[in-house]
C-alpha positions in Angstrom: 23.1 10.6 5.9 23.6 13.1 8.4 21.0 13.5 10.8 22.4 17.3 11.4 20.5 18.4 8.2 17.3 15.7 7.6 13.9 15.9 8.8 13.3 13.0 11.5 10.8 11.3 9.3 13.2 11.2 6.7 15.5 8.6 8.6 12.5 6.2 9.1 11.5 6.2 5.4 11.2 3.0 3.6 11.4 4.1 -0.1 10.2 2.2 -2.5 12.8 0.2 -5.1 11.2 -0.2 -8.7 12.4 -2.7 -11.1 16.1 -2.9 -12.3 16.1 -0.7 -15.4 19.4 -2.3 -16.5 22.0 -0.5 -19.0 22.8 -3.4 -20.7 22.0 -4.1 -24.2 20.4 -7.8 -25.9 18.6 -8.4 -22.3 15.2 -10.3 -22.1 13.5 -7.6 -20.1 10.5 -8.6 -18.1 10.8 -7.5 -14.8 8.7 -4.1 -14.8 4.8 -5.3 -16.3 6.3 -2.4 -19.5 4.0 -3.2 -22.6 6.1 -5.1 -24.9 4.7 -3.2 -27.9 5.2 0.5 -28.7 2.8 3.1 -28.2 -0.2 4.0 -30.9 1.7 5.4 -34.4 -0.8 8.2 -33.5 0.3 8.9 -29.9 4.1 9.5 -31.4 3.2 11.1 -34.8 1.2 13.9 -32.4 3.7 14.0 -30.0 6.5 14.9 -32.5 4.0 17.5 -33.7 3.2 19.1 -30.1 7.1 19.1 -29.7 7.3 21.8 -32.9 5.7 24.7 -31.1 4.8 25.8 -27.6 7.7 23.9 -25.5 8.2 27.7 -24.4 5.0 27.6 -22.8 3.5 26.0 -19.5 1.3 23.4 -20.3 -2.3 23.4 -19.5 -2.4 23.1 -15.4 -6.1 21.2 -15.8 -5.5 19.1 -18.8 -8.5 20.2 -20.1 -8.4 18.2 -23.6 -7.0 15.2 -21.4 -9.4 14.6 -19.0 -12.4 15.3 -22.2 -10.3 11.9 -23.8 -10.7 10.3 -20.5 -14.2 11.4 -19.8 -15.5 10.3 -23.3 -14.1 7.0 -22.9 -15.5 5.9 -19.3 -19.1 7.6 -19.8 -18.2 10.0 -16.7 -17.9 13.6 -16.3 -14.6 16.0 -16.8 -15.0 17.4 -13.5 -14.9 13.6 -12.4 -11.7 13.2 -13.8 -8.1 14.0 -12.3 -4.5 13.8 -13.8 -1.5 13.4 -12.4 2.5 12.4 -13.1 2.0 8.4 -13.2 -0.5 6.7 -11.1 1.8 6.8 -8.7 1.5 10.1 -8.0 -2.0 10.5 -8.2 -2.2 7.1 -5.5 0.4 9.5 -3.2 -1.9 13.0 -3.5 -5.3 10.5 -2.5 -3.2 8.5 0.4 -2.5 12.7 1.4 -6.5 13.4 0.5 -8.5 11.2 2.3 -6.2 8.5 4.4 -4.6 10.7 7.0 -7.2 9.9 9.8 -7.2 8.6 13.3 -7.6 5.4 12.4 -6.1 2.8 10.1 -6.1 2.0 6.8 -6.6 -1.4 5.3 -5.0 -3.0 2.7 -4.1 -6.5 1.7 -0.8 -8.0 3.2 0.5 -9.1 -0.2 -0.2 -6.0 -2.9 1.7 -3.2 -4.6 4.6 -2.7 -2.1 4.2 1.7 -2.6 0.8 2.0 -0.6 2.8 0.9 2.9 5.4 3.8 1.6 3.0 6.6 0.9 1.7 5.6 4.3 5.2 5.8 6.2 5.2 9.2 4.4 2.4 10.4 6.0 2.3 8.9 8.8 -0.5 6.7 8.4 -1.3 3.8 10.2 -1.8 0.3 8.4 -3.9 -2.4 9.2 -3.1 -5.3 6.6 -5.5 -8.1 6.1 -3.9 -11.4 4.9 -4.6 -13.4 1.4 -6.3 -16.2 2.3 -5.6 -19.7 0.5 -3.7 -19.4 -2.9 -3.4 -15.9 -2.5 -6.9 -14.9 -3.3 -8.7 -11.7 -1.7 -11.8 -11.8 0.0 -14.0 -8.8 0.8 -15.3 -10.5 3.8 -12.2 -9.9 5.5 -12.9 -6.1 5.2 -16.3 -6.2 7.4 -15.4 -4.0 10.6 -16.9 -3.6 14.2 -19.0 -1.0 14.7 -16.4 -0.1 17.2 -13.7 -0.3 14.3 -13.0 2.9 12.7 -10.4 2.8 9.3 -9.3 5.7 7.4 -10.2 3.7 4.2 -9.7 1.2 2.1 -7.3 0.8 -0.5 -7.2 -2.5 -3.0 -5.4 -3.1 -6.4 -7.6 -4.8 -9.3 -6.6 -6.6 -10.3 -4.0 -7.4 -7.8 -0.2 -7.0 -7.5 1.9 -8.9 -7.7 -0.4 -11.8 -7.5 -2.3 -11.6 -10.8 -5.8 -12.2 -9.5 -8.8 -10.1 -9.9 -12.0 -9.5 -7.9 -15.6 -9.3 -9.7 -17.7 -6.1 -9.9 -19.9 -7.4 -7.8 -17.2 -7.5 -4.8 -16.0 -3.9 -5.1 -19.4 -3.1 -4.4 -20.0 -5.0 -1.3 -16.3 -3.1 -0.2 -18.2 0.1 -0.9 -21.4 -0.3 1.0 -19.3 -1.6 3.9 -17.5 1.4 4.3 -20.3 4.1 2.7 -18.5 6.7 5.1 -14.6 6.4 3.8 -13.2 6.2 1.0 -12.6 2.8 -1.0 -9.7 3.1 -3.7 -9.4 1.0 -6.4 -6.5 0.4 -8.3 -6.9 -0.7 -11.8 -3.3 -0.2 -13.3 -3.7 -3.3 -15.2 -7.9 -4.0 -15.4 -7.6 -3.3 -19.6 -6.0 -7.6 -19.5 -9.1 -9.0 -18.6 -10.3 -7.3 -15.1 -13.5 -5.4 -14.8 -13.6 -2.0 -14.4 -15.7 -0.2 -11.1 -16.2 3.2 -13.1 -19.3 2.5 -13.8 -20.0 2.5 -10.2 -19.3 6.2 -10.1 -22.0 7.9 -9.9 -23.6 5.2 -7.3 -20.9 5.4 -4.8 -19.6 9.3 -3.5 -16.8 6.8 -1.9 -15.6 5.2 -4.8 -12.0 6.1 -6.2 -10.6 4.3 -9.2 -7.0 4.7 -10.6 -5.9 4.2 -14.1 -2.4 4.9 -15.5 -1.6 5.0 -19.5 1.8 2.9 -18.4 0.5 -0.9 -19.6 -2.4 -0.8 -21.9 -1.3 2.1 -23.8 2.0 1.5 -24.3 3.2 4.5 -22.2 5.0 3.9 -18.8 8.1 5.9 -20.9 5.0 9.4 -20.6 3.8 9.1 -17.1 0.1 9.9 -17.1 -1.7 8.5 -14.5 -5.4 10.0 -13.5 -8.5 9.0 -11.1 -11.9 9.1 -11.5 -14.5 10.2 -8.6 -17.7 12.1 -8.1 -16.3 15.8 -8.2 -16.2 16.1 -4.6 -13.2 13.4 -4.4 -12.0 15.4 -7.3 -11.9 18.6 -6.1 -9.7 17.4 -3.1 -7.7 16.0 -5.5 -6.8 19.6 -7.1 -6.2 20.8 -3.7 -3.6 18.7 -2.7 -2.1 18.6 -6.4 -2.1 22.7 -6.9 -0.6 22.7 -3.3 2.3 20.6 -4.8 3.1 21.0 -8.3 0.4 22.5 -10.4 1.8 21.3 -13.8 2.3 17.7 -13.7 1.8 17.1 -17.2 4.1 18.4 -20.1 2.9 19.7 -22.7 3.9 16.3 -24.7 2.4 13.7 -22.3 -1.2 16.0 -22.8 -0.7 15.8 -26.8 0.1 12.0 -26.3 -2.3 10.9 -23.8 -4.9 12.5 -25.9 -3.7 10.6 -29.1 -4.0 7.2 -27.4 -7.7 7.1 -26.3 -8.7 8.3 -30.0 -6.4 5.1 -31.1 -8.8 2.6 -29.8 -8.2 0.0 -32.5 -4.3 0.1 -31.8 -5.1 -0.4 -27.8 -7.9 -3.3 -28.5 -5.1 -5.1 -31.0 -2.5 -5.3 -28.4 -4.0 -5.7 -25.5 -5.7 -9.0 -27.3 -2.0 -9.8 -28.6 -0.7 -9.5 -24.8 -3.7 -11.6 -23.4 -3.0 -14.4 -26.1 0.6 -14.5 -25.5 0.1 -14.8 -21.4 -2.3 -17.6 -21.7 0.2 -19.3 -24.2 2.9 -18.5 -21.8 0.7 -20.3 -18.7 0.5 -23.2 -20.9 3.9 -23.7 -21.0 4.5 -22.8 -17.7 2.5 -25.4 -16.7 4.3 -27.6 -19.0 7.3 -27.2 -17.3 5.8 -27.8 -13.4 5.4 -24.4 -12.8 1.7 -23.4 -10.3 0.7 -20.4 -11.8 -1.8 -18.0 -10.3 -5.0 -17.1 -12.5 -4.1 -13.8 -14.4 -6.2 -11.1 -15.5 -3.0 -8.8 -15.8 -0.4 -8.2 -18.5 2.0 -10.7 -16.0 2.7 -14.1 -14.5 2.8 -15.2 -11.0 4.2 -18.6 -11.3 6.7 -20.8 -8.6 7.7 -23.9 -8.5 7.4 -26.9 -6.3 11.3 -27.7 -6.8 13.2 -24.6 -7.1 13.4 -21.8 -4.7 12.4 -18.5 -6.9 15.5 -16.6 -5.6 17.8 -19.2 -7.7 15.4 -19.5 -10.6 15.8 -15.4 -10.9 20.1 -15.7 -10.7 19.6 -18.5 -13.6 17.3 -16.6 -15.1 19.6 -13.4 -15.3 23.0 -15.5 -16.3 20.6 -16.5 -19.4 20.0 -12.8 -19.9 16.8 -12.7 -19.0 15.1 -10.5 -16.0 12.0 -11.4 -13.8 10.7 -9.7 -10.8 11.5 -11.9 -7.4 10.3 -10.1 -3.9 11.7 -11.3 -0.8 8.7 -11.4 1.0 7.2 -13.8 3.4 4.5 -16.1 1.2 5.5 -15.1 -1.7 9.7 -15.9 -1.8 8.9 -18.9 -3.7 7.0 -16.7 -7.0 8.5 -15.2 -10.0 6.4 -12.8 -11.2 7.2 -12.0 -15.2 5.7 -9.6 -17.4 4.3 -11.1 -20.7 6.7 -10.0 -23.4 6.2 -10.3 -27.5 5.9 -13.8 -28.2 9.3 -14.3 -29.1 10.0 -12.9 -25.6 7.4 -15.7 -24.0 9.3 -18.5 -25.6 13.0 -17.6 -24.6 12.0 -16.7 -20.7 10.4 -20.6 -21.2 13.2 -22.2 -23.0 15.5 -20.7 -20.1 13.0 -21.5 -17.4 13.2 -25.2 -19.4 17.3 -25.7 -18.9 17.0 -24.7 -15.3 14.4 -27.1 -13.8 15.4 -29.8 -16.3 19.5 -29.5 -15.0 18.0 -29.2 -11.6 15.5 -32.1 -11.6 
């Protein structure tokens, strides 16, 4: 890179690296928390319809039908709802919104790895506050001096990598700690057994909650991501949005996100399917020696006490079969694998199975 012709943040930028999304064919893939079963029959019958007309046209900048869908299934407001490409780019236009003060922001040590890169971005300072004991989260941690001002708080709920989810009843004791900053929540995976804060809404003028369509609803291939807020939070939402890209959503990705909240059977049925096959999965995990961490998400936390998880990954791969490993201090050790059909479950155990046992 030639510093001649980059910005001098650029240089200092620690992107973020998603999951392998390998080119090879017959692979076991459960490195990337992907919903192992396809989207709603409705979601792709509608979107092959929307793709017969209008492609010639800009989509709807507002998502007006969207955010109804969205609206109508959380008991909250349209005005209360914003859209964006992924979650991930509605968590980068709210770290831009509300996060860029003179003072830190604080997030767990161990969570999704892209809020410390939105805040190298934007030059926001961190203050991380450690996992205590098996990698739980305690909201006591996030009491402050009254001498200790933070730009916010920003949690994932359940968490990420780790699996574990807080009660209700502890995002609201984060929200009346901090009444004058904002407190996102991250619920990309709350539909596998989390509980939701939405219906803290209208209670809390702080409270941010993020959703994407990516797990549940079979639809990380779409990108629709979107937050819900009183419409103040909202409205700085559009700002920053219309000042970027004011069409983040095809025309497609409306149709289909629409689609998929009217398909609430589909969604209940495999979202009960994933659930069954993780607990199944943490059975035999267990089984084999494995510790894994309570999960309320669509994944698997697991290490264990024999086998560095950097190895288990290799032997996982030579099997043809991918799990996420992070290099990351306190958490080297873990695998973390997405739960797959249950077909999937039993081959990532049967090869988990040949490496401890050749190991032992």
């Amino acid at each position: 890179m030639n510093p001649q012709f980059i910005s001098p943040i650029v240089g200092q930028l620690v992107p973020y690296v998603p999951g392998e999304q390998p080119k090879m064919a017959n692979l076991v893939k459960l490195n990337t928390n992907e919903n192992p079963y396809p989207p709603s029959p409705r979601v792709v019958a509608t979107i092959q319809q929307a793709a017969q007309q209008g492609l010639q046209l800009y989509p709807d900048p507002d998502g007006t039908a969207l955010r109804q869908a969205i609206a109508d299934n959380f008991g909250v407001k349209p005005q209360q709802v914003f859209l964006g490409n992924g979650s991930d780019e509605v968590l980068a236009h709210a770290f831009f919104a509300f996060f860029q003060q003179d003072c830190p922001l604080l997030m767990p040590d161990i969570s999704y790895s892209f809020y410390k890169v939105y805040c190298g971005l934007y030059g926001i300072a961190v203050r991380t506050v450690p996992l205590r004991e098996g990698l739980q989260l305690n909201v006591a941690d996030y009491a402050c001096a009254a001498d200790q001002a933070i730009a916010g708080v920003v949690i994932a709920n359940p968490n990420a990598p780790t699996g574990i989810g807080l009660p209700l009843n502890d995002i609201e004791t984060l929200l009346q700690m901090h009444p004058d900053r904002v407190v996102l929540i991250d619920e990309a995976y709350v539909d596998f057994g989390g509980q939701t804060a939405m219906a803290l809404i209208d209670r809390y003028p702080n409270l941010l909650v993020v959703h994407t369509l990516s797990k549940s609803r079979s639809l990380a291939g779409l990108r629709i991501g979107y937050a819900c807020g009183q419409a103040h939070l909202i409205e700085a939402l559009n700002r920053v949005k219309n000042s970027f890209n004011s069409y983040p959503l095809d025309r497609l990705a409306l149709a289909g996100g629409v689609a998929a909240f009217e398909d609430q059977r589909y969604f209940e049925q495999t979202r009960q399917a994933v659930m069954s096959s993780r607990e199944g999965m943490v059975l035999a995990l267990e089984d084999l020696g494995f510790m894994v961490l309570p999960s309320q998400t669509n994944f698997v936390f697991t290490r264990h006490p024999n086998h560095e998880g950097a190895d288990l990954a290799v032997g996982l791969r030579a099997q043809g079969v991918l799990v996420r490993h992070f290099k990351q201090a306190r958490i080297d050790a873990y695998l973390r694998i997405s739960v797959g059909t249950p077909k999937q479950c039993d081959q990532v155990v049967a090869a988990l199975a040949k490496l401890v046992t050749a190991k032992a």
